[in-house]
C-alpha positions in Angstrom: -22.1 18.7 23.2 -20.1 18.5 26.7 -16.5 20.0 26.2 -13.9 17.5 27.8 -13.2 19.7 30.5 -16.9 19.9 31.9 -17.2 16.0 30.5 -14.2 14.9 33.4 -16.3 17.4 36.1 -19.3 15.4 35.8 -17.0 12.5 36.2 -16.0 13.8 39.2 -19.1 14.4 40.6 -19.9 10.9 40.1 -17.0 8.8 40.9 -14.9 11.7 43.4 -17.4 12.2 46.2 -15.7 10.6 48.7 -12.2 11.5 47.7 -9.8 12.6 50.9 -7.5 15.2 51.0 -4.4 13.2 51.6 -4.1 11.7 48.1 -1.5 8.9 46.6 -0.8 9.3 42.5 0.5 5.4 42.6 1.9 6.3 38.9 3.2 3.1 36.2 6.6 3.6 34.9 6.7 0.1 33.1 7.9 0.3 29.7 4.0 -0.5 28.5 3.4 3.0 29.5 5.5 5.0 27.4 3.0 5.8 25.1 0.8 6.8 27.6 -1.9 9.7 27.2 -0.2 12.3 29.4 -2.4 15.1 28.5 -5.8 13.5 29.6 -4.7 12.1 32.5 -2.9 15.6 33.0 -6.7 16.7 32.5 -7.9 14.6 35.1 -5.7 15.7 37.6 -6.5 19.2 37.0 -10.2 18.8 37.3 -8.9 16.5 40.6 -7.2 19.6 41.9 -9.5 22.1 40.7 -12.5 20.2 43.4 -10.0 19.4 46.4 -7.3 22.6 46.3 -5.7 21.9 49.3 -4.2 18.3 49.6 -1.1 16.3 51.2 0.1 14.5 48.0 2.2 10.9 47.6 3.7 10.4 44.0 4.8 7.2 43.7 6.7 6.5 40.6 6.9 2.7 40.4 7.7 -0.7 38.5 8.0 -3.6 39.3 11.6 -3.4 40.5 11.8 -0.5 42.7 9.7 2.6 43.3 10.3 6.5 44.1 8.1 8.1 46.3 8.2 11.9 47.0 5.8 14.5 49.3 3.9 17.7 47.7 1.4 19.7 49.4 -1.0 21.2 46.9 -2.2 24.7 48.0 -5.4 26.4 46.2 -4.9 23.8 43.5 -1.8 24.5 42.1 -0.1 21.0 41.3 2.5 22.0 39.0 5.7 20.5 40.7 3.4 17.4 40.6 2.9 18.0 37.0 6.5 18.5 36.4 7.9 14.8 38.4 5.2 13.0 36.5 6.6 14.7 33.0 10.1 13.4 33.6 9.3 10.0 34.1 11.6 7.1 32.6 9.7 4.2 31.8 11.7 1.0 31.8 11.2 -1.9 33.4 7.9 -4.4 33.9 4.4 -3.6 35.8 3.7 -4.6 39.7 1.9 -3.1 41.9 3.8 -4.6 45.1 6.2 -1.7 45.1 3.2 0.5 46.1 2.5 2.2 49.9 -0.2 0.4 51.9 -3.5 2.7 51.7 -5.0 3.8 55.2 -8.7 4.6 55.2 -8.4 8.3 55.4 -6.4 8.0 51.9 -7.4 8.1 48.3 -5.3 6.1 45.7 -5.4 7.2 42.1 -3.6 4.6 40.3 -2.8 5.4 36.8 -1.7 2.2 34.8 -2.4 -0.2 31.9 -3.3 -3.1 34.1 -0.8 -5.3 31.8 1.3 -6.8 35.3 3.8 -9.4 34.0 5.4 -9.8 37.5 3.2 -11.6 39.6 3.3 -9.9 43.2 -0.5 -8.6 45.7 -1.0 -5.2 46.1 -0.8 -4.0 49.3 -3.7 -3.5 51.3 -6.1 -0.7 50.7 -8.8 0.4 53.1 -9.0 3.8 51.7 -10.6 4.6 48.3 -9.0 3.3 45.1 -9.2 4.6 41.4 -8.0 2.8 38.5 -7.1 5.1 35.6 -6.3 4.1 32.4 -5.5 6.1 29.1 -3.9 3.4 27.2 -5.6 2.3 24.0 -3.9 -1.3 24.2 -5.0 -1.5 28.4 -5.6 -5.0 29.6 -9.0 -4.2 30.6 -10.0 -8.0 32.0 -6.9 -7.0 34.2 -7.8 -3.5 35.4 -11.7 -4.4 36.2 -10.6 -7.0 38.6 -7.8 -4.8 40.3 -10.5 -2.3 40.9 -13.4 -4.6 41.7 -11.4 -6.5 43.8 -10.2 -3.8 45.8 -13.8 -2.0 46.2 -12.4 0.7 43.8 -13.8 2.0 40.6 -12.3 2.1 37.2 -11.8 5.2 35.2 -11.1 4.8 31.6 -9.9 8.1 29.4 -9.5 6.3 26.0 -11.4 4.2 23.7 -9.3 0.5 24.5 -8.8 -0.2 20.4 -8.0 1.6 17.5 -11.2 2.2 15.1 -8.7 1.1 11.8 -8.0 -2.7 13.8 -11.7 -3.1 13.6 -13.9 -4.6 10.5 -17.7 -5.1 10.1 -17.3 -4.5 14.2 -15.6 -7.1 15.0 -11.5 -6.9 16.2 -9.0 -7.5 13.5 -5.6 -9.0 14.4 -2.8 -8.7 12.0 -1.0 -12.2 11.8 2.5 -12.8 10.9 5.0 -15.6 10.2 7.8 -17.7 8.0 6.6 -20.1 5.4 8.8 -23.1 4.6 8.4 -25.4 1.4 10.5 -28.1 0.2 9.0 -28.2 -3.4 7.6 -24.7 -4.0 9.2 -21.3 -4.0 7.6 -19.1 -1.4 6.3 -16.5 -3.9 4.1 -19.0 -5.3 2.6 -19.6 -2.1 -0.8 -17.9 -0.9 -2.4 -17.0 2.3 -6.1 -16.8 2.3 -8.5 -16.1 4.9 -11.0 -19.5 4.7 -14.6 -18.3 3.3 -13.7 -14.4 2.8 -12.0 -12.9 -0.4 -8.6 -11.8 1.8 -5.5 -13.2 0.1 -2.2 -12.6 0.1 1.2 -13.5 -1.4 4.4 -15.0 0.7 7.5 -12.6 -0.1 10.3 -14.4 -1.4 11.8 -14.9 1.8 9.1 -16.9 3.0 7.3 -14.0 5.0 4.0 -13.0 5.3 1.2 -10.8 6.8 -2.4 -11.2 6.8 -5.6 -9.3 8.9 -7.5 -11.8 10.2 -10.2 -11.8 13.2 -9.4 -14.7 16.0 -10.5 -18.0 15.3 -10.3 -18.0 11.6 -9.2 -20.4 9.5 -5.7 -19.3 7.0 -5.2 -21.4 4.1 -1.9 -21.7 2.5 -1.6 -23.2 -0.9 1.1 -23.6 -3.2 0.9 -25.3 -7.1 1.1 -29.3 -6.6 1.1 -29.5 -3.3 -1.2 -29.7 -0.6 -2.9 -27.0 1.0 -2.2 -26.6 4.4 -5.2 -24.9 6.8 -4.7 -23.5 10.5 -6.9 -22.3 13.0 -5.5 -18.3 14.4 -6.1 -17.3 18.1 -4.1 -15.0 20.6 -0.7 -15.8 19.6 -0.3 -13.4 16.5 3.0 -15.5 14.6 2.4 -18.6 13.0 5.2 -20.3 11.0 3.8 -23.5 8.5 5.8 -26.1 6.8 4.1 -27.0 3.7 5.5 -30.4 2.5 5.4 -32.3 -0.2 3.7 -35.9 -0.2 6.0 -37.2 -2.6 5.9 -40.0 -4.9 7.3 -43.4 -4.1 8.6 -45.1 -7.1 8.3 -48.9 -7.4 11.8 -51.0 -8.4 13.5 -49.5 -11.7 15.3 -51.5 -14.1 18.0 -49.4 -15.9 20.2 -51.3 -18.5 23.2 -50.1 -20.0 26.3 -51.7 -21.5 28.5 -53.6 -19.7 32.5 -52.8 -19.0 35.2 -53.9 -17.3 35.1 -52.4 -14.1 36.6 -53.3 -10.5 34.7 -55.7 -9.2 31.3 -54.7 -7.5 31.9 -56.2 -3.9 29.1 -56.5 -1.3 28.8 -58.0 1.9 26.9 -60.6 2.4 26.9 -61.0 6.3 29.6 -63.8 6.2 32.3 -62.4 3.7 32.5 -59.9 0.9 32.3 -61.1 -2.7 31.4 -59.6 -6.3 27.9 -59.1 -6.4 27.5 -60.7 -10.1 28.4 -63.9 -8.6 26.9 -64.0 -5.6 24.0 -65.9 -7.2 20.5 -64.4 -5.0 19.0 -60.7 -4.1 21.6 -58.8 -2.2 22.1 -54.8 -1.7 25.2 -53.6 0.9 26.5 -50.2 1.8 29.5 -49.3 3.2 30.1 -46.3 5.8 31.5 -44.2 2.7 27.5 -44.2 1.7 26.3 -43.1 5.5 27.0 -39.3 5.8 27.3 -37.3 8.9 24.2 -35.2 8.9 22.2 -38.1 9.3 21.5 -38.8 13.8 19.9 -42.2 13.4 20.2 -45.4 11.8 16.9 -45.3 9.8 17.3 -42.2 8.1 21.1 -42.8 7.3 19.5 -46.0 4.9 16.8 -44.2 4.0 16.7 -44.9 0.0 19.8 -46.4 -0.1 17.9 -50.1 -0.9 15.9 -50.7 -3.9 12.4 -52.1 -2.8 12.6 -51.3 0.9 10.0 -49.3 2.2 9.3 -47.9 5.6 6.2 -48.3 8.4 4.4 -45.7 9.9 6.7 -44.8 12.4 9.6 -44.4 9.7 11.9 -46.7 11.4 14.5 -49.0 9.9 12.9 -52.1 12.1 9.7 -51.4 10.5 11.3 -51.9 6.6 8.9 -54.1 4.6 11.6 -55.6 1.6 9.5 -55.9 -1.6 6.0 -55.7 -0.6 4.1 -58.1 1.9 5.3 -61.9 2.1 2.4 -63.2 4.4 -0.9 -62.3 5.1 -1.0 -63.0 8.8 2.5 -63.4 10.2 5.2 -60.7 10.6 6.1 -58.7 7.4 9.2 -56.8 9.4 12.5 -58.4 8.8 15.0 -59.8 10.7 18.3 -57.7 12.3 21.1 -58.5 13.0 24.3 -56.6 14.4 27.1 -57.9 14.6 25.9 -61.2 14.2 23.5 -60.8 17.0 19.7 -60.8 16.6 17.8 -58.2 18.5 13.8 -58.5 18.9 11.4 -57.8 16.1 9.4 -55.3 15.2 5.8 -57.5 14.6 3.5 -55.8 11.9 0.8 -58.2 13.3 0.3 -56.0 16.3 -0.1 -52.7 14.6 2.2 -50.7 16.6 2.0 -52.2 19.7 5.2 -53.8 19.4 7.9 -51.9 17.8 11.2 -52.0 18.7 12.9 -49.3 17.5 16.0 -48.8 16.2 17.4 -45.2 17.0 20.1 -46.5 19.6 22.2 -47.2 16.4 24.7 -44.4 15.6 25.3 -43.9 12.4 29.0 -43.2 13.1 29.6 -46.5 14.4 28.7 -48.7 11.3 30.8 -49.9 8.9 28.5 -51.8 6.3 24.6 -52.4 6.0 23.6 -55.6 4.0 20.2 -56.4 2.9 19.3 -59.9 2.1 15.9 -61.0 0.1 14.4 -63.9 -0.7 16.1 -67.3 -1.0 19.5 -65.5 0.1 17.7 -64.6 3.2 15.4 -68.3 4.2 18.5 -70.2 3.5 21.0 -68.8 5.6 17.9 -68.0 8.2 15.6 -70.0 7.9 11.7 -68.8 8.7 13.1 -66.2 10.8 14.4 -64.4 7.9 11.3 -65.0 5.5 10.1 -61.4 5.4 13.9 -60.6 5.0 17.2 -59.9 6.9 19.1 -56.9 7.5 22.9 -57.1 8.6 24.5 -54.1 10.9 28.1 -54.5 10.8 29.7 -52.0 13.6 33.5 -50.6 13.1 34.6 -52.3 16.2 33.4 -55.7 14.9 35.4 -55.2 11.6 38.2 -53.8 13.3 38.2 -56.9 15.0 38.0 -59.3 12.3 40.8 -57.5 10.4 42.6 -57.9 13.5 42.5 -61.6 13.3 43.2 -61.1 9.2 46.1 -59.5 9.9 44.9 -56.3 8.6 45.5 -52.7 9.6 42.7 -51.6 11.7 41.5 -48.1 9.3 41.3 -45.4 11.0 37.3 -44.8 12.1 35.9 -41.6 9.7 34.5 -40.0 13.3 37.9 -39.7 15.1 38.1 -36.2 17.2 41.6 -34.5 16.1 39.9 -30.9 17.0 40.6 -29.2 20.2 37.7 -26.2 20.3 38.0 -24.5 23.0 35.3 -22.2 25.4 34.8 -18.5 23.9 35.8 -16.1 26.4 34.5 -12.4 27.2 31.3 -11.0 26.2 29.7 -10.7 23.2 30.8 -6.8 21.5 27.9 -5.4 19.5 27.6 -1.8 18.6 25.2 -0.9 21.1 27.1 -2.8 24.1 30.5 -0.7 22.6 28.4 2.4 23.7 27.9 1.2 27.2 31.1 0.7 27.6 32.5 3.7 26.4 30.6 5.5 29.3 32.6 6.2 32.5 29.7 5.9 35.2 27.0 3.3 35.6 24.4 6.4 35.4 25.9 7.7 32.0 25.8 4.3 30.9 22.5 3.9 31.5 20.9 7.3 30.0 22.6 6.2 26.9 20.8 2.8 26.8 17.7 4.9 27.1 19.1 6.8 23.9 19.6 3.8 21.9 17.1 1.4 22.9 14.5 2.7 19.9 17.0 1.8 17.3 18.1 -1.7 18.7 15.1 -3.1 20.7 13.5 -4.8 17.9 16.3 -6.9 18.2 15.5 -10.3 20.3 18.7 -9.9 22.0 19.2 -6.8 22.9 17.5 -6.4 26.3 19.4 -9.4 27.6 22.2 -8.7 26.3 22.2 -4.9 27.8 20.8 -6.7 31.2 23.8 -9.0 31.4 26.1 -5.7 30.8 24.5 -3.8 34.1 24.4 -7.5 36.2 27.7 -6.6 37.9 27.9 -3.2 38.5 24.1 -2.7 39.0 21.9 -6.0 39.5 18.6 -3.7 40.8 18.7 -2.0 36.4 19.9 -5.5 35.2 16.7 -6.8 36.7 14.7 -3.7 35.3 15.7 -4.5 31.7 15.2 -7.9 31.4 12.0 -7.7 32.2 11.7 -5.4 29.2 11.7 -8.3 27.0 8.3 -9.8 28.0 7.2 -6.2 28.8 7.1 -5.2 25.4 3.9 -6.6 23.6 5.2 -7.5 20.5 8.2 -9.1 21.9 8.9 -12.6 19.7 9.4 -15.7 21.0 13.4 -15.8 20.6 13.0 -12.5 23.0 11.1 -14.4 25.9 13.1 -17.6 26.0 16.3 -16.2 26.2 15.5 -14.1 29.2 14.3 -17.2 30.7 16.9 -18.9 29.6 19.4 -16.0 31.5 16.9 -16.1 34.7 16.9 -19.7 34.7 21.0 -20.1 34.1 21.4 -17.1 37.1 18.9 -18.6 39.8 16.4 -16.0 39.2 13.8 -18.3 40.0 10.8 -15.8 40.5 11.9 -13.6 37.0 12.2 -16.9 35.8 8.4 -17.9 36.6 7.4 -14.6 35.5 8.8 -14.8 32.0 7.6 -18.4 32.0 4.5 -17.0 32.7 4.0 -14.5 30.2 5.2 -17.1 27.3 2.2 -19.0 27.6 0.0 -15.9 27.8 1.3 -14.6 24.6 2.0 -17.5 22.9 -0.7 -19.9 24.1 0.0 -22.2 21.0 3.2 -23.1 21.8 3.6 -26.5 23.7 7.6 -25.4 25.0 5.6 -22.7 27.2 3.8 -25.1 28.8 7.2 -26.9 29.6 8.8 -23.7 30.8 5.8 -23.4 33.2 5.6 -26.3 34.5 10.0 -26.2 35.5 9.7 -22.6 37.0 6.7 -23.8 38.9 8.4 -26.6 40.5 11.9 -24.3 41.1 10.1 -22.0 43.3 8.5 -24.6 45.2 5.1 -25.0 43.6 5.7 -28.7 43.5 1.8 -29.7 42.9 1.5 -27.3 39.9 4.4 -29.1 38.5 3.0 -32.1 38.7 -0.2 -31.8 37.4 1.7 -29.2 34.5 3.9 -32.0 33.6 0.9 -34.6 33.9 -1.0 -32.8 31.5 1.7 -32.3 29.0 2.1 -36.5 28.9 -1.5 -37.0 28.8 -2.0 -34.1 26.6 -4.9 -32.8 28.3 -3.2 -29.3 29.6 -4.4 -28.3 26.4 -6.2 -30.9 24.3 -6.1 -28.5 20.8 -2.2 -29.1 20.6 0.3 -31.7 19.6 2.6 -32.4 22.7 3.9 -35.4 21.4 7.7 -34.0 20.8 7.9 -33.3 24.5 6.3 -36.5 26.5 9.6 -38.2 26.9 11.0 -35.4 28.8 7.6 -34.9 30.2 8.2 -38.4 31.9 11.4 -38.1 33.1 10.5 -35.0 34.9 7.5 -36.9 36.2 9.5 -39.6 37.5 12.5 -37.0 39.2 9.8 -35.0 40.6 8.2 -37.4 42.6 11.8 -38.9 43.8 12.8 -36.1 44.8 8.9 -34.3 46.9 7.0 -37.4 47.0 6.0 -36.7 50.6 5.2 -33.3 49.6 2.8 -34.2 46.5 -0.5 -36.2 46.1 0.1 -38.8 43.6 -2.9 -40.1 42.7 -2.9 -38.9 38.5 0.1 -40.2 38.3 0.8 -43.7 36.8 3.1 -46.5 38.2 5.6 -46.2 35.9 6.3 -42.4 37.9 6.9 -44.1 41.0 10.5 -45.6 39.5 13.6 -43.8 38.7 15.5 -44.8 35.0 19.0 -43.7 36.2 21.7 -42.3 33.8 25.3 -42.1 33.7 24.3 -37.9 32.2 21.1 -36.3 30.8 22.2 -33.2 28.8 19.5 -31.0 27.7 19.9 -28.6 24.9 17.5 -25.5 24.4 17.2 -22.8 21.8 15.7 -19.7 21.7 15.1 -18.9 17.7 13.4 -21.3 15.7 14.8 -20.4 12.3 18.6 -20.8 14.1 20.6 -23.5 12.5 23.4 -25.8 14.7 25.3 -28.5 14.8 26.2 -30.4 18.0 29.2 -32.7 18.2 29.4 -35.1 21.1 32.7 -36.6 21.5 32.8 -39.9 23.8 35.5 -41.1 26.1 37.1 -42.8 22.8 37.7 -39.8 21.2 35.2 -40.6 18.6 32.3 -38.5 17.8 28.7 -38.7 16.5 26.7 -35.2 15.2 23.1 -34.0 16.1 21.9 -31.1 13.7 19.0 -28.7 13.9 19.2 -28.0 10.3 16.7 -28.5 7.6 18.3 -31.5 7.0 16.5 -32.4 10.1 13.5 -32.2 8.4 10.6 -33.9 9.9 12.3 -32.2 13.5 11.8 -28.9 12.0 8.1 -29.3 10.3 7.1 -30.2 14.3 9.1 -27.6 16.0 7.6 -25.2 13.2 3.9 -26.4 13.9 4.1 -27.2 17.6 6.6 -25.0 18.6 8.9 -27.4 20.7 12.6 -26.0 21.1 14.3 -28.7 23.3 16.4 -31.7 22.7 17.7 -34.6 25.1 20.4 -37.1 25.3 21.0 -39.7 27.5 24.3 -41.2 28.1 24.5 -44.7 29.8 27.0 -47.2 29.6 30.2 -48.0 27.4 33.5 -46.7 28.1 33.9 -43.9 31.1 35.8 -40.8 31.0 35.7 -37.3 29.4 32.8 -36.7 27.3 32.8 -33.2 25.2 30.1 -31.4 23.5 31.0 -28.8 21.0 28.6 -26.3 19.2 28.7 -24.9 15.9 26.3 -22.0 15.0 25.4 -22.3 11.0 23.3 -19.3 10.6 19.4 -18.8 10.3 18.0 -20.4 6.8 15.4 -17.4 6.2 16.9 -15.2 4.0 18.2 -11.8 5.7 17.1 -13.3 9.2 20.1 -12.2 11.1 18.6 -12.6 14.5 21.0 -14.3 17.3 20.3 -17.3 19.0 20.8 -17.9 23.0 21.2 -22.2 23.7 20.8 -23.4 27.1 22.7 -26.5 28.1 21.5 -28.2 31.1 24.3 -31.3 32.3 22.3 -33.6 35.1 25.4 -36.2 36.0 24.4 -39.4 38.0 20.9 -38.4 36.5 18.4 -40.3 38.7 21.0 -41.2 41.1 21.2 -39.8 44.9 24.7 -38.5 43.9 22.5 -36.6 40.7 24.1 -33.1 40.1 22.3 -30.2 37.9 24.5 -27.3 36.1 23.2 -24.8 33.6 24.6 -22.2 31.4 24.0 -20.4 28.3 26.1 -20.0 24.9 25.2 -16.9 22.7 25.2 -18.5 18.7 26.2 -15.0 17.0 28.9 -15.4 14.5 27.8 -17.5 11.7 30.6 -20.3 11.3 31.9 -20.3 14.4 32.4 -23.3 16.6 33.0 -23.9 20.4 33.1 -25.6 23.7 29.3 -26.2 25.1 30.4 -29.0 28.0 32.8 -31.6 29.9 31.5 -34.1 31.9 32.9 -37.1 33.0 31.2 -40.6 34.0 32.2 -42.7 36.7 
């Protein structure tokens, strides 16, 4: 058997001989190649050295950020102030090759690296001869075959490219991870199985799990009683499931018990309020005492609040059906009214086609909701109100009428008597107290590279320790950031707040490249398509966009997922798009509706990094009353998607009624998996005189760290 030492020879005499004497070592610094194999690609360069003893030598240390180059002259093969640079290399920072010297032809470039480049940029040109070399296990070798193919070089490879103990039967084994949320079960009860092999596992307590599977298998997670719910693995190694209940739906219950003297039991009845034993026909009211504040829409603020009211398929309150069917062919969807106005009617006839929904309702804002049935409802309403009649008194209207009473107006439940304020400063963790404790910029920054083991695990942590260098050094604040897609097991709470920094600081190429790398690491997740699409179109690749944001309406960017959650914005950034670079973009896949503008008095986005994060959002209007949004578990069917699909984005339009001061507050609640103390970075995005020529765009982030606390996201004021 070959030793390795004559086995890197023969290399050589294959690969080396046309190798020049003035000699490049273009040497990765990226974080990827810490764990590099120093001592065989020490090897090579000794068996290098050992055939061309005499050479004019060009380290260049690089990263995608900067790169130091340096001059040796090898004499009778002694390259040990060569060997000595390379062995005090810091490696920090993400993987380009643009930071490397143009090759003449009378050069030789031995480039040592993993071929994992997260920051999009050409190599120079190369007209001299090239050599890839990689010693990293976990090399992207797809990557490092066409960088030497396509430069006429050859590629060297001094390690096997995967682990023997992450194979099985021959075939690549992935190790798949992720949170398991049940609404019926508890998580210990819940297994993970490998579809059509005997590999099973049980969820921890905390709704955790780990499972080897190959890509493309099915997992199967079941739970007692409820169904089993199966997914299909691929790249993207974390996959959180919601495993819900189908519940039972009871039909009407009759409970008797005896009678006593009570207050009366008064209900409205859409003209006055009586006691509902003498009212005489089928009538069912509640009042805004019964209509709590977690609830963001009208339909789930009623929801099982009537007796014999059931909901359509699209779970909305204009799609109620009040004690089964009442006609065969005409509409089954009742009649509603607000404030003694009709507005149109969902029709059951036309199986979805015409629904009129009923989400523009805020909760907040009602005082009373009546449902009438039967006769009570024909013979005030005639065959309009045959399948039923619901009644939507607002607080305005009964102020009003207890106005003309002669009644106190009561004060409204939502009225805003806080005053939160903006935190100020930065965020103080241990690790940032160290920085800070250091008197220069390069002690500071040795003792991140001290600390970075014990914290970087943590999805905030590279951001975090980027914003703390952006002033005094932006060229390291830059370097770090990019640690947080550099890293291969970084999560997605890790990738979307550095985007989410790049974005919020005009970073538009960082913030391409992170956007980027989402979607190549978490191909399953529709908000990377998103987040490709915007940094596409805010460096200028308007055309990209387009068809990005196309496909994401259409749902043919990716036809396996569920993109439904994010068409509406998909739309809107459709329509502003081709306002705004129409003569700059070919239209033709677009549809007619894009060509118009729907203007707004504000669009405010909201977008979070960390799924399992729970918040409340409080928006307070011009009449100092407010309404709440919550990304809670309350929030359930919100959460199952975002769980499944993996959208983390939420807009709000604001049009119309009373102008002034509108103010959003935040409150961060804490993460619902138990012992998940990870931090939470929210993007707010304000777009005032949205659609209008006066439109104007601001951005900023708020760091959710302290469980309980509450404060200022955003003013703005409409005109």
């Amino acid at each position: 058997m070959l030793n390795r030492g004559l086995l890197i020879l023969t290399i050589f005499s294959v690969f080396l001989a046309n190798a020049q004497t003035s000699v490049t070592i273009g040497w990765d610094t990226s974080l990827s190649m810490k764990n590099r194999n120093t001592a065989k690609e020490f090897e090579f360069l000794d068996s290098y050295f050992k055939k061309y003893e005499n050479a004019q030598v060009e380290l260049i240390a690089f990263n995608n950020v900067n790169s130091k180059k340096k001059t040796f002259n090898v004499v009778d093969g002694n390259w040990d102030q060569i060997k000595t640079a390379l062995s005090t290399s810091i490696y920090d920072g993400g993987t380009s090759y643009q930071n490397l010297t143009p090759i003449g032809q009378d050069h030789t470039l031995l480039l040592f690296t993993d071929g994992d480049e997260n920051a999009l940029g050409d190599i120079p040109k190369i007209e001299g001869t090239l050599y890839v070399i990689n010693s990293m296990a976990t090399a992207d070798m797809e990557s490092l075959k066409y960088l030497a193919l396509g430069n006429k070089g050859r590629l060297v490879t001094l390690s096997p490219q995967v682990a023997s103990s992450m194979y099985e039967n021959g075939e690549s084994m992935v190790i798949y991870t992720g949170n398991i949320y049940s609404d019926d079960s508890g998580n210990e009860d819940i297994s993970i199985s490998v579809k059509g092999t005997d590999n099973t596992v049980t969820a921890k307590k905390n709704g955790t799990y780990s499972i080897r599977a190959k890509q493309g298998s099915t997992l199967v997670f079941s739970a007692p009683a409820l169904p089993a719910v199966e997914k299909v693995v691929g790249r993207e190694n974390t996959l959180n499931v919601w495993i819900k209940s189908r519940g039972i739906e009871l039909d009407q219950v009759l409970i008797r018990k005896e009678l006593v003297e009570t207050e009366p039991n008064v209900v409205s009845t859409g003209f006055n309020k009586r006691d509902k034993r003498k009212v005489g026909f089928s009538v069912s009211s509640i009042g805004d005492e019964q209509i709590t504040e977690i609830n963001t829409n009208i339909s789930d603020a009623t929801e099982g609040k009537f007796a014999g009211v059931t909901r359509g398929t699209n779970q909305d309150l204009s799609q109620s059906v009040i004690r089964g069917l009442s006609t065969l062919f005409g509409n089954n969807y009742p009649l509603i009214i607000i404030d003694g106005a009709p507005i149109a009617r969902s029709s059951s006839a036309d199986r979805g086609a015409n629904i009129q929904l009923t989400d523009f309702i805020d909760p907040n804002s009602i005082a009373d909701v009546t449902v009438l049935k039967g006769l009570a409802a024909t013979n005030n309403y005639g065959s309009e109100g045959s399948s039923g009649v619901i009644l939507i008194t607002t607080k305005m209207a009964a102020a009003q009428k207890a106005a003309e009473n002669g009644e106190p107006a009561p004060k409204p439940k939502n009225l805003y008597e806080g005053n939160v304020e903006a935190k100020a400063g930065e965020v103080i963790t241990p690790y940032l107290s160290q920085l800070s404790a250091q008197s220069t910029v390069e002690n500071a920054y040795n003792a991140y590279l001290n600390q970075r083991e014990q914290y970087w695990s943590n999805p905030a942590y590279f951001i975090d320790v980027a914003n703390f260098f952006k002033a005094s050094s932006p060229v390291l604040s830059n370097q770090i950031i990019y640690n947080a897609i550099e890293k291969s097991d970084s999560p997605v709470a890790a990738i979307r707040g550095a985007f989410f920094k790049a974005e919020t600081e005009g970073n538009k190429q960082l913030a391409l490249d992170i956007a980027n790398e989402f979607i190549e690491k978490y191909p399953q997740n529709t908000q990377a398509y998103l987040d490709v699409a915007l940094a596409n179109r805010r460096v200028g690749n308007y055309q990209l966009a387009l068809e990005i944001l196309v496909g994401i309406e259409n749902g043919t960017v990716n036809p396996a997922l569920d993109f439904s959650d994010l068409t509406a914005i998909a739309d809107k950034e459709i329509r502003n798009l081709v306002a705004a670079k129409k003569e700059a973009l070919d239209l033709s896949k677009i549809q007619v509706k894009h060509l118009k503008q729907q203007p707004l008095d504000a669009r405010v986005i909201f977008e979070w990094s960390n799924s399992d994060a729970e918040f409340e959002l409080q928006f307070v209007n011009p009449s100092n009353l407010f309404s709440k949004w919550e990304h809670t578990k309350n929030n359930e069917r919100m959460i199952a998607n975002e769980l499944v699909n993996g959208s983390q984005i939420e807009e709000f339009e604001i049009d119309g009624g009373a102008k002034g001061q509108w103010i959003i507050n935040v409150k961060y609640l804490g993460n619902r998996s138990e012992g998940n103390n990870d931090p939470t970075f929210l993007k707010c995005t304000v777009q005032e005189n949205y659609g209008k020529p006066e439109e104007k765009t601001t951005q900023h982030i708020i760091r959710l760290y302290e469980e309980g606390s509450e404060e200022l996201a955003v003013k703005l004021f409409t005109r």
